[in-house]
C-alpha positions as CSV (number, residue, x, y, z in Angstrom):
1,X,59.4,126.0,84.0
2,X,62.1,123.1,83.4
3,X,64.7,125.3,85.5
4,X,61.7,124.9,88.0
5,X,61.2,121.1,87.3
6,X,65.0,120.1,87.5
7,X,65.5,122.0,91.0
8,X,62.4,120.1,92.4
9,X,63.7,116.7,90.7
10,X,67.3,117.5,92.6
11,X,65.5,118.0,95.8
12,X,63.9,115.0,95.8
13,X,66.7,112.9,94.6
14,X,68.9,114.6,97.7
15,X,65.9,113.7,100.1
16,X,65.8,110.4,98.8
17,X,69.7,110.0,98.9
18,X,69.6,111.6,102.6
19,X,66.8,109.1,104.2
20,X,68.9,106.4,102.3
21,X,72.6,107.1,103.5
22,X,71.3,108.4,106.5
23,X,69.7,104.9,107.7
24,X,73.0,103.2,105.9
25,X,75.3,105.4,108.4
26,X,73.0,104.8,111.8
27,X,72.8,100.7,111.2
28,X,76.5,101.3,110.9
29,X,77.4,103.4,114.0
30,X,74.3,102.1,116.1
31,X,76.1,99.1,118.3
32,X,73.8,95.8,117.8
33,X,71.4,94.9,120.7
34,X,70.9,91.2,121.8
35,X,67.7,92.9,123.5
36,X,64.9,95.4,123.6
37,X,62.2,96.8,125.9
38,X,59.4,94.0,123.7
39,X,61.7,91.2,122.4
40,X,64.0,89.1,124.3
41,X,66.4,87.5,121.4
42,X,67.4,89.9,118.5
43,X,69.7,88.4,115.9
44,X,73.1,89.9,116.4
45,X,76.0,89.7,113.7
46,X,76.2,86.2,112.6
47,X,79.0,83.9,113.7
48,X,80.3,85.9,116.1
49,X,81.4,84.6,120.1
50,X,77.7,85.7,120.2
51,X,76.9,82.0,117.9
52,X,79.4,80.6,120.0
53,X,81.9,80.8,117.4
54,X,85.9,81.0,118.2
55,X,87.7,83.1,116.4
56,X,89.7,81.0,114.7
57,X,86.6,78.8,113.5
58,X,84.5,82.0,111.8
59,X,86.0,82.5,108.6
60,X,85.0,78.2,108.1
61,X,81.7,78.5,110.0
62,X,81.0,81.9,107.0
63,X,82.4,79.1,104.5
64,X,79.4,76.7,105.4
65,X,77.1,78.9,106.5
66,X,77.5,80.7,102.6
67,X,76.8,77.3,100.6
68,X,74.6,75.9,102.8
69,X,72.2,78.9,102.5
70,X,72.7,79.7,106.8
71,X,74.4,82.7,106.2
72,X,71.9,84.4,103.9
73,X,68.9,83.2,106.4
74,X,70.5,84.7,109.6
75,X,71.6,88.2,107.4
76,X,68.6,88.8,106.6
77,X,67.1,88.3,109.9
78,X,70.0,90.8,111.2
79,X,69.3,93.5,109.4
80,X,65.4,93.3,110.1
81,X,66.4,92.9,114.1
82,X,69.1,95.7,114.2
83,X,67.4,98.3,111.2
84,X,67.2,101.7,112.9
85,X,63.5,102.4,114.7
86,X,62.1,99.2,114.1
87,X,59.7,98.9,116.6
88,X,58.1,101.9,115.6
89,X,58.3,100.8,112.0
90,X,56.8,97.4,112.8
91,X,54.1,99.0,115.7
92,X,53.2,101.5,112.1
93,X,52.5,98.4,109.7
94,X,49.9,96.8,112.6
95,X,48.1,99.9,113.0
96,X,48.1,100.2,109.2
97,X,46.7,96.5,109.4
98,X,44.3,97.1,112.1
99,X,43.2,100.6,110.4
100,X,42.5,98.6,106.7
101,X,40.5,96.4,108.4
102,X,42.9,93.5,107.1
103,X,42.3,91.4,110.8
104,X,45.1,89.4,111.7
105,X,48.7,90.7,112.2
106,X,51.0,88.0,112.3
107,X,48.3,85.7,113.1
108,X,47.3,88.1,116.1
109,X,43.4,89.9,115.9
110,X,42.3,93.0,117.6
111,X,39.2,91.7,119.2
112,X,37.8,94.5,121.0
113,X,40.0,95.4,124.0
114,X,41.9,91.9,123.5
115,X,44.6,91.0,121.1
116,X,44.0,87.1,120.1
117,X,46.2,85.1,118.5
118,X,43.8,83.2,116.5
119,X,46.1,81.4,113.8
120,X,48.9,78.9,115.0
121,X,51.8,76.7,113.8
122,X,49.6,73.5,114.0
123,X,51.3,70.0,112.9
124,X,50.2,68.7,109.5
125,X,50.3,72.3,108.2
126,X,52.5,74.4,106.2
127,X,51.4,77.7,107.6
128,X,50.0,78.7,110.6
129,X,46.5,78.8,110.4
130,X,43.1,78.7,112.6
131,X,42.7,74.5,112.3
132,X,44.3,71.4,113.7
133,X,45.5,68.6,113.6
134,X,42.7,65.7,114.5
135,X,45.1,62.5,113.7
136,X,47.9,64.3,115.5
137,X,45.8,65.3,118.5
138,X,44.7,61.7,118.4
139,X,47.8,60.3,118.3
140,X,49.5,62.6,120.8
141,X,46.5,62.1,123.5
142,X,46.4,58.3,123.5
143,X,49.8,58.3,123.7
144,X,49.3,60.1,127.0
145,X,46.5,58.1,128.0
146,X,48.7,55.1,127.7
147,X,50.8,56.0,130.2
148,X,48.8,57.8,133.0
149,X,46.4,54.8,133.0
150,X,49.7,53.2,134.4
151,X,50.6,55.8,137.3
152,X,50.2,54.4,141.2
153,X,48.6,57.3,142.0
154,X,45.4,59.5,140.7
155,X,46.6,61.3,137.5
156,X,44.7,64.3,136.0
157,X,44.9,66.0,132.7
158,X,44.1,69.9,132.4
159,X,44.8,71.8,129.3
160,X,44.3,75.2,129.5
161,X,42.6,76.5,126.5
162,X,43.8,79.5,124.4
163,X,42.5,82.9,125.0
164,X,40.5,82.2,121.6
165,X,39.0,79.0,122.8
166,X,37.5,81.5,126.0
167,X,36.7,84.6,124.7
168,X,35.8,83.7,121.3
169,X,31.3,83.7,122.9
170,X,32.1,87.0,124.5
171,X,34.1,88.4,121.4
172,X,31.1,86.8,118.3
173,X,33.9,84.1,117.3
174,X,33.3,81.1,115.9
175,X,33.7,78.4,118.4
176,X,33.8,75.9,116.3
177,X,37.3,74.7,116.3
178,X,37.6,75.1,119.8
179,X,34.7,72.9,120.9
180,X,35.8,70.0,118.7
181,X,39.9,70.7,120.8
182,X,37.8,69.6,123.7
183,X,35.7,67.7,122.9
184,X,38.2,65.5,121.5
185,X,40.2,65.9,124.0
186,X,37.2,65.0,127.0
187,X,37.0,61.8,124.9
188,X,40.0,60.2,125.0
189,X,41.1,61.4,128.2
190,X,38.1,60.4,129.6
191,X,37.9,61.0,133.5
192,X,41.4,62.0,133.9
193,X,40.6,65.0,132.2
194,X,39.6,68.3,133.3
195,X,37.5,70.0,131.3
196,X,37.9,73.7,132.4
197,X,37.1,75.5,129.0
198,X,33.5,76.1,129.2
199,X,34.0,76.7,133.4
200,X,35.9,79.6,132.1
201,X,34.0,80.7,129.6
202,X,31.0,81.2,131.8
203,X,33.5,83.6,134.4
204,X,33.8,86.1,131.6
205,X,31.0,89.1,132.1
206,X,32.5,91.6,130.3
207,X,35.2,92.6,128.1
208,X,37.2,94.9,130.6
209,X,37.7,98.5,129.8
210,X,40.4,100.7,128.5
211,X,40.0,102.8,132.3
212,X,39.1,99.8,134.6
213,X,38.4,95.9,134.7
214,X,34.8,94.8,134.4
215,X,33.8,91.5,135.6
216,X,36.5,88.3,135.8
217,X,39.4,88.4,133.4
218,X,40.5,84.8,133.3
219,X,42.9,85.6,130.3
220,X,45.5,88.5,130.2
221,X,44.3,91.0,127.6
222,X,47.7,90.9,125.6
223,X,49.1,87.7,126.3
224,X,48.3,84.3,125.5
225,X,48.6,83.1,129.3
226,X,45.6,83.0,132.0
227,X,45.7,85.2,135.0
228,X,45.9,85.1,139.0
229,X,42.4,85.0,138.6
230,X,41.8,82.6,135.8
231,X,44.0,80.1,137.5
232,X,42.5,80.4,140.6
233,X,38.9,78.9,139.2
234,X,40.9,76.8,136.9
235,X,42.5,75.1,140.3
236,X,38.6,75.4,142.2
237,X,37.4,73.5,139.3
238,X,40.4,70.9,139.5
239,X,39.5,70.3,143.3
240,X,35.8,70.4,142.7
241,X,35.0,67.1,145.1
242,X,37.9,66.6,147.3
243,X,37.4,66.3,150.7
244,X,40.3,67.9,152.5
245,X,40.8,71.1,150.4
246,X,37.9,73.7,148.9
247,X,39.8,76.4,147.8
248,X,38.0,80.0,148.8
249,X,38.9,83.2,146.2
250,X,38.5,84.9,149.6
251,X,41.9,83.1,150.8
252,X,43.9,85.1,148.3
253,X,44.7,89.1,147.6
254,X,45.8,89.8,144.2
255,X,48.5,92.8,144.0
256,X,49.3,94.6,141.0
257,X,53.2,94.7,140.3
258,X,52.8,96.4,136.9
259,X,50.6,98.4,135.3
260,X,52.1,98.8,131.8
261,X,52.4,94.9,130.8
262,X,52.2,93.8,127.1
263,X,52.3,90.0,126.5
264,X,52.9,88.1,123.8
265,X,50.2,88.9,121.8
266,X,50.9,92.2,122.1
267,X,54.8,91.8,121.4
268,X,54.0,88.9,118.4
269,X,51.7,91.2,116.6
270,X,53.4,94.2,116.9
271,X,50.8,95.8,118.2
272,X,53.8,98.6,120.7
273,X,51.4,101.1,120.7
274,X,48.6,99.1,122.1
275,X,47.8,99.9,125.7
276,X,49.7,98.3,129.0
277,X,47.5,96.3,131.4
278,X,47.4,95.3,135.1
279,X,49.7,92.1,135.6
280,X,49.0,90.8,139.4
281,X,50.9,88.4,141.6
282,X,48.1,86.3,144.0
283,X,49.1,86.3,147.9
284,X,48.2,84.5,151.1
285,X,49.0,84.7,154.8
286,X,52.0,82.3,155.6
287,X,53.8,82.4,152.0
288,X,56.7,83.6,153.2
289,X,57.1,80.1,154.5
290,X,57.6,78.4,151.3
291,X,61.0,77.4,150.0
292,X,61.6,77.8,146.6
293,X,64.0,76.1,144.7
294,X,65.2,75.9,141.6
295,X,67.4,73.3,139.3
296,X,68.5,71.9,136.8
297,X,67.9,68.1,137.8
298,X,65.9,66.1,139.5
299,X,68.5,65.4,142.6
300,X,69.4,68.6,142.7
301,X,65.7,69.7,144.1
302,X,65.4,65.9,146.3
303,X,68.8,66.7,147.5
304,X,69.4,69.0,150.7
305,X,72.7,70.2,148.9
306,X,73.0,74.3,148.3
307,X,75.5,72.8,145.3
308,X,72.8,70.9,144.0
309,X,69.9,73.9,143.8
310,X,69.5,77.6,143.9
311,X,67.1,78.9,146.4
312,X,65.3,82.1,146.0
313,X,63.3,84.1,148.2
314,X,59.9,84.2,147.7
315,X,58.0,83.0,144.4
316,X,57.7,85.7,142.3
317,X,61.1,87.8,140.8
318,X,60.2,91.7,140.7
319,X,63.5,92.4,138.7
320,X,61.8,90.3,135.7
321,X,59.5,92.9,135.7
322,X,61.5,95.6,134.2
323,X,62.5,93.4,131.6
324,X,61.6,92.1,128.1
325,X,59.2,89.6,129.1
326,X,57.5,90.8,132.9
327,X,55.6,87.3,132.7
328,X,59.1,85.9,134.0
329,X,57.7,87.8,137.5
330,X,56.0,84.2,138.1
331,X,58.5,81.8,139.4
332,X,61.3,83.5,138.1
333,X,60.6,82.3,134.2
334,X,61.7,78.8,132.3
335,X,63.7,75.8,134.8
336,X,63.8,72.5,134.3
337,X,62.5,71.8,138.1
338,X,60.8,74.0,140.6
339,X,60.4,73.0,143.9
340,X,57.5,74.8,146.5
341,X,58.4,73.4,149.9
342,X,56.6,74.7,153.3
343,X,59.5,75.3,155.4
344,X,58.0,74.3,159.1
345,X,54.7,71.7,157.7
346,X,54.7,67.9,156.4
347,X,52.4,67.9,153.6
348,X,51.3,66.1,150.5
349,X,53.3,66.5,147.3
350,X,51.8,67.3,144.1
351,X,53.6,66.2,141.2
352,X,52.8,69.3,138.2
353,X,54.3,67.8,134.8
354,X,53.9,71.6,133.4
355,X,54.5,74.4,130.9
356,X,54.5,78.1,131.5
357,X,50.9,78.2,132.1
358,X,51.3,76.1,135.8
359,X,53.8,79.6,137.0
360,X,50.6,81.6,137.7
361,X,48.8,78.1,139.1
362,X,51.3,76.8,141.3
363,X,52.2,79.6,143.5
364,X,48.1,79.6,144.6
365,X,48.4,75.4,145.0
366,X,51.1,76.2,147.1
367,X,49.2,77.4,149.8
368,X,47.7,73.8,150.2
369,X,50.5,71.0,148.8
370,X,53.9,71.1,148.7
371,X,55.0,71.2,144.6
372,X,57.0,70.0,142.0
373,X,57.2,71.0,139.2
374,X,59.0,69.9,135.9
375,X,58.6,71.6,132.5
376,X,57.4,69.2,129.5
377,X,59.4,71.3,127.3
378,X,62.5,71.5,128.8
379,X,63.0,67.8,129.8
380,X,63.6,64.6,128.1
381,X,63.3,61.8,130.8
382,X,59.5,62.1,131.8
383,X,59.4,58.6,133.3
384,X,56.1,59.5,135.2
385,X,56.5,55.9,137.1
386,X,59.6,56.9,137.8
387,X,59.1,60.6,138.6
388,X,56.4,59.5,141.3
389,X,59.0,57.6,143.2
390,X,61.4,60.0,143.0
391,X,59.6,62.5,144.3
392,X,57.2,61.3,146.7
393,X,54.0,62.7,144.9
394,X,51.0,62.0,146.0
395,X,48.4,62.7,143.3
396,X,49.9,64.2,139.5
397,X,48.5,67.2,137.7
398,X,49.9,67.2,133.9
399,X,49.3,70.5,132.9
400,X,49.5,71.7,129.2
401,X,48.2,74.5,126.9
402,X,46.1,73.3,124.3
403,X,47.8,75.1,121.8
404,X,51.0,73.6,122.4
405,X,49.2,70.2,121.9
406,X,48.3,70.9,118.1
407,X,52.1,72.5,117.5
408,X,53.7,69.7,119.0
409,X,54.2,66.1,120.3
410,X,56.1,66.5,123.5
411,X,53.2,64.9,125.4
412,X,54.4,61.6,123.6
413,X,57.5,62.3,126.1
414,X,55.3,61.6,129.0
415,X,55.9,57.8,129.5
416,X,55.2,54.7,132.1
């Protein structure tokens, strides 16, 4: 009996020893990725020419980094970036979540066929949570007001809700917190604002199925961004009451460039195993005739210089798609300016103040009005008197996801 004991207590300790030494020697031999099929930034080995760091400057950058606390910080965020199968290890601890009936996943809930991020890094907490700010949505909003009510030409607010602020009638969540966003929002914005929350909200039938979509989806199942779709109606209800353009859903053909996509819900919550969905570019006779052009300042897009801009063809970038994040497909991701120019027409210019939710808007308001955009995140000088002149615009759409209004200020950026 103990010969019997002591041979099972060696096996285990040489299975144990073996799972151990045999992780240690593939984290050694595996080379470090800055880059996976899900994530776009891993942490490589700190201080490297990866951090930007000569050679000659590590062994002092390690010095700091060691007693300021740094190095410890972006170690331990190494090792959890590079371990050995960590995506399936991390896809295992959601479904583990999901199976326990624990809810959220990093701050991401299965709800039905959706994943919803339904906690967020909201200013005034410590921790991300489902509330808000009200004094910094205040603040933030009348800062805004302040300036628009100063523009030289109409000015219109529209922030798109959050997937949770949609889908949370159709999914039995409370709606609580997201009808007071708006509300406050509709009341200090007053008729600049464009309410398009509840126009959304009555678009969505059905949840759409595992096998086929059922209904309007104005929301991507597992991402945080809107569709084709759900920007289309968000730019009918914008134009609602204008006299020389009525959009018509008829006007546009929605193709599907990727079958397999998993957004940032998906990616944030871990959720790998969770099923791919459609991901669809809109399209309309005569696009081939708008310019796009990209840049890095404002004269470089109000400038006929090729120095000055890089011009691409067409308005969506199909070699995004086989990359980390396929939502770059839309206007070929993150740029400071964006400009969508009908090459043979004179028409008006919309000015779109913008974050990542106008790249599936504008490329269905270019069929109607020349475009250009400039990312609130991205850009310090947002003069908007200035920005008007500058670029010609004839009416201003400041675009902005509600969620990034109660993480951050940058709408304080926007001045007259």
């Amino acid at each position: 009996m103990k010969n019997k004991r002591f041979i099972s207590d060696i096996v285990t300790i040489v299975l144990f020893l073996a799972v151990i030494f045999g992780f240690a020697v593939s984290f050694i031999v595996t080379p470090d990725v800055s880059s996976n099929r899900y994530e776009n930034t891993l942490q490589r080995f700190p201080y490297t020419e990866e951090d930007g760091v000569k050679d000659e400057d590590r062994a002092e950058e390690l010095w700091e980094g060691a007693i300021h606390g740094e190095l410890a910080t972006k170690m331990d965020e190494y090792f959890c970036d590079q371990f050995p199968m960590r995506t399936d290890f991390v896809t295992m601890k959601a479904l583990a979540e999901k199976l326990s009936l624990r809810g959220n996943n990093n701050g991401v809930l299965p709800l039905g066929n959706y994943l919803v991020a339904t906690k967020f890094n909201s200013v005034g907490f410590d921790t991300p949570t489902e509330f808000y700010s009200e004094e910094h949505v205040q603040t933030t909003l009348e800062s805004l007001k302040a300036a628009i009510d100063k523009a030289s030409v109409p000015v219109d607010v529209m922030l798109p809700p959050r997937v949770i602020d949609v889908m949370a009638p159709l999914l039995n969540y409370p709606t609580y917190v997201s009808d007071k966003l708006n509300s406050q929002a509709a009341e200090i914005l007053g008729d600049n604002y464009v309410d398009v929350m509840g126009y959304l909200r009555e678009l969505t039938f059905e949840i759409p199925s595992v096998t086929q979509d059922v209904g309007i989806q104005p929301y991507f199942a597992t991402d945080h961004h809107w569709t084709p779709v759900g920007a289309f109606y968000a730019m009918e209800r914008w134009m609602a009451g204008w006299n020389d353009v009525n959009p018509q859903f008829e006007s546009f053909d929605y193709e599907c460039v990727k079958i397999d996509f998993l957004g940032t819900s998906g990616r944030n919550g871990n959720y790998y195993n969770h099923h791919g969905e459609a991901l669809d570019v809109s399209r309309f006779t005569g696009e081939h005739l708008i310019r796009v052009k990209l840049g890095q300042s404002l004269s470089a897009l109000m400038e006929d210089d090729e120095k000055k801009f890089v011009e691409k063809l067409g308005m969506y970038d199909m070699e995004a798609l086989n990359g980390p994040d396929p939502f770059n497909v839309y206007l070929y991701g993150k740029s400071d300016y964006v400009h969508l120019q009908h090459s043979t027409e004179e028409r008006e210019t919309i000015l779109l103040l913008k974050d990542s939710f106008a790249h599936v808007f504008a490329p269905q308001l270019a069929r109607y009005y020349d475009v250009v955009m400039v990312d609130i995140d991205l850009v310090n000088n947002l003069d908007l008197s200035s920005l008007i002149e500058q670029t010609g615009a004839d009416r201003v759409l400041i675009m902005y996801n509600l969620q990034n209004v109660i993480e951050n200020d940058r709408l304080t950026a926007i001045t007259a």
